[in-house]
N, C-alpha and C positions, 0 to 999 in steps of 0.2 A: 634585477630590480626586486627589491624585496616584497611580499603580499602583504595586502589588511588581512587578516581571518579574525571572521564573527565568532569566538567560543563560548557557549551561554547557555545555559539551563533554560529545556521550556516544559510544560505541561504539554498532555495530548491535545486539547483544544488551543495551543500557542501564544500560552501565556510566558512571561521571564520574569511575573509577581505578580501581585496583588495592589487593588488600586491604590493602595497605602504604600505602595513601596514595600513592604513585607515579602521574603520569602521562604520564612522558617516551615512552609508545607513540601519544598521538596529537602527530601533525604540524605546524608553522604552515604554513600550505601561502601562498605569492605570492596564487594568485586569491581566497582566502577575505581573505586583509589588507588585498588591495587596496579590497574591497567594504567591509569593518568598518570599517576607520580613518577615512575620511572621514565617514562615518553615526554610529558610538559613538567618538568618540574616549576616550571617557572610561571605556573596556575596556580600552584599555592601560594596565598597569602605570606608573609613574610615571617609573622608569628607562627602560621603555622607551621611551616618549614622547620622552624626553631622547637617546636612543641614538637612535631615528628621525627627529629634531628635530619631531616633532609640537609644534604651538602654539596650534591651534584650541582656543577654549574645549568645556568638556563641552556636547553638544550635548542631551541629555534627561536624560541623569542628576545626581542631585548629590549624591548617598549611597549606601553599599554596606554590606550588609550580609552576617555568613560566619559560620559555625562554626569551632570551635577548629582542625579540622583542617583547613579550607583556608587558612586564615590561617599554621598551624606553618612550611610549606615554606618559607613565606617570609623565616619569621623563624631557621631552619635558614641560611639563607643569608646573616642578620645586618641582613637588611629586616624594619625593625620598624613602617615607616609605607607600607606598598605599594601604595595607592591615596591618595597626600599631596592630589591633587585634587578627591578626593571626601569627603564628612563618611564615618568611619570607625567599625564595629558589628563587635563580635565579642563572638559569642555563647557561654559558658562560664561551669562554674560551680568551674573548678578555678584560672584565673587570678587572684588577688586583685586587683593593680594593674595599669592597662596600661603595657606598656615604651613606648609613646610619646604623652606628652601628645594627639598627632593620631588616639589610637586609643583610641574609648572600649569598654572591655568591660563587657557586660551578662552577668548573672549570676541575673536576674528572667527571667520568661515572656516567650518567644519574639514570641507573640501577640498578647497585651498589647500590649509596646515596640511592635511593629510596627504593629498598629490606632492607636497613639497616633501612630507618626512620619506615616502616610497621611492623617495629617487637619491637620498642620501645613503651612505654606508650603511651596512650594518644589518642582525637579522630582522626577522621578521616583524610583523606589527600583528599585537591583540586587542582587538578590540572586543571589551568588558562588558559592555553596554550602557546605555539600555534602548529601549526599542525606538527612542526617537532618534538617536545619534546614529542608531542601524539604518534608520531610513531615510536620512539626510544623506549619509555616505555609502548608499544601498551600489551606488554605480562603483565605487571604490573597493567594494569588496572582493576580496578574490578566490575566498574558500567559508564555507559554513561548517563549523566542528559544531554541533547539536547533542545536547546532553535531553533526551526526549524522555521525562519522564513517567510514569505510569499512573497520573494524578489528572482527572477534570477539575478546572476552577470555575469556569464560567465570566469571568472579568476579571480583568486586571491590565499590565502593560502588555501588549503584543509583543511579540518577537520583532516586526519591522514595526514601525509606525510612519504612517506614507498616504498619500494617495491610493485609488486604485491605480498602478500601473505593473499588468505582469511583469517579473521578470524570471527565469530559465534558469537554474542551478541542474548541476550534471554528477550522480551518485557514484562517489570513487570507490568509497569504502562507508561498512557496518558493522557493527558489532553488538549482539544483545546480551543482556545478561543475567544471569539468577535471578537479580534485584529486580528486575521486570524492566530497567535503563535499558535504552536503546541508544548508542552513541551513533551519530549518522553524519558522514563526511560529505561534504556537495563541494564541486568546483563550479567556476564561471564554465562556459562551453567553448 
């Protein structure tokens, strides 16, 4: 069966932005790309692949899935297909049609769609964010990739947005680096 994995940039106090949606305060830092690209290439953005000449096929991913607001930035910028490599999900119930044939928006339960795509062919699933899509499908998740960066914000979106209800992640793998990034892997238990 294929996994959800959370892959997402947070702050030390577990922020993934700023209350605006903004996250131009964390860094692409050299040692963190050097590690990602060759492993996920299918994290970079589509332009940037093409700006880096990356041409390696996606290595475990092959669908991504986002909430309205991580998906906005992009299309603020007039990128309406920002992951062209991957099968594309955007999750909302305010967009009627999506602006790009290569982007299907879902507008049905989170949970639903999502139990139905993890039992279909195919690799894995990324999910892009953002914290409230994380905490709708908090049960569906099955691995956290955390890009923990060296930055306090003090507010902004949470990494989940939920309820309190604990839930148990189990530390497979870590890696820190130069950049002061700490890449930190969690499984379900």
């Amino acid at each position: 069966m294929r996994k959800l994995v959370y892959y997402v940039a947070s702050t030390i106090d577990g922020y993934i932005c700023a209350p605006d949606g903004s996250w131009d305060f964390f860094t692409i830092e050299p040692d963190l790309s050097e590690y990602i690209t060759p492993r996920y290439p299918e994290f970079l953005p589509t332009a940037g692949r093409k700006m880096l000449g990356v041409t390696a096929p996606n290595a475990r991913f092959d669908t991504v899935v986002m909430g309205r607001g991580t998906y906005d930035p992009a299309l603020k910028e007039g990128i309406t297909s920002p992951y062209a490599h991957l099968k594309q999900y955007v999750f909302s119930r305010s967009v009627a049609a999506p602006p790009e044939p290569e982007v299907e928006v879902v507008s049905g339960d989170p949970v639903e769609f999502v139990r139905r795509l993890k039992q279909q062919e195919g690799g894995d699933i990324w999910l892009c964010g953002g914290g409230d899509l994380a905490g709708q499908l908090l049960d569906e998740i099955d691995e956290l990739l955390i890009k923990l960066n060296p930055v306090i914000v003090g507010s902004g979106v949470p990494l989940v947005t939920r309820e309190f209800d604990p839930r148990r992640f189990v530390l497979f793998d870590s890696r820190a680096f130069d950049s002061g990034i700490v890449l930190l892997n969690y499984r379900k238990p």
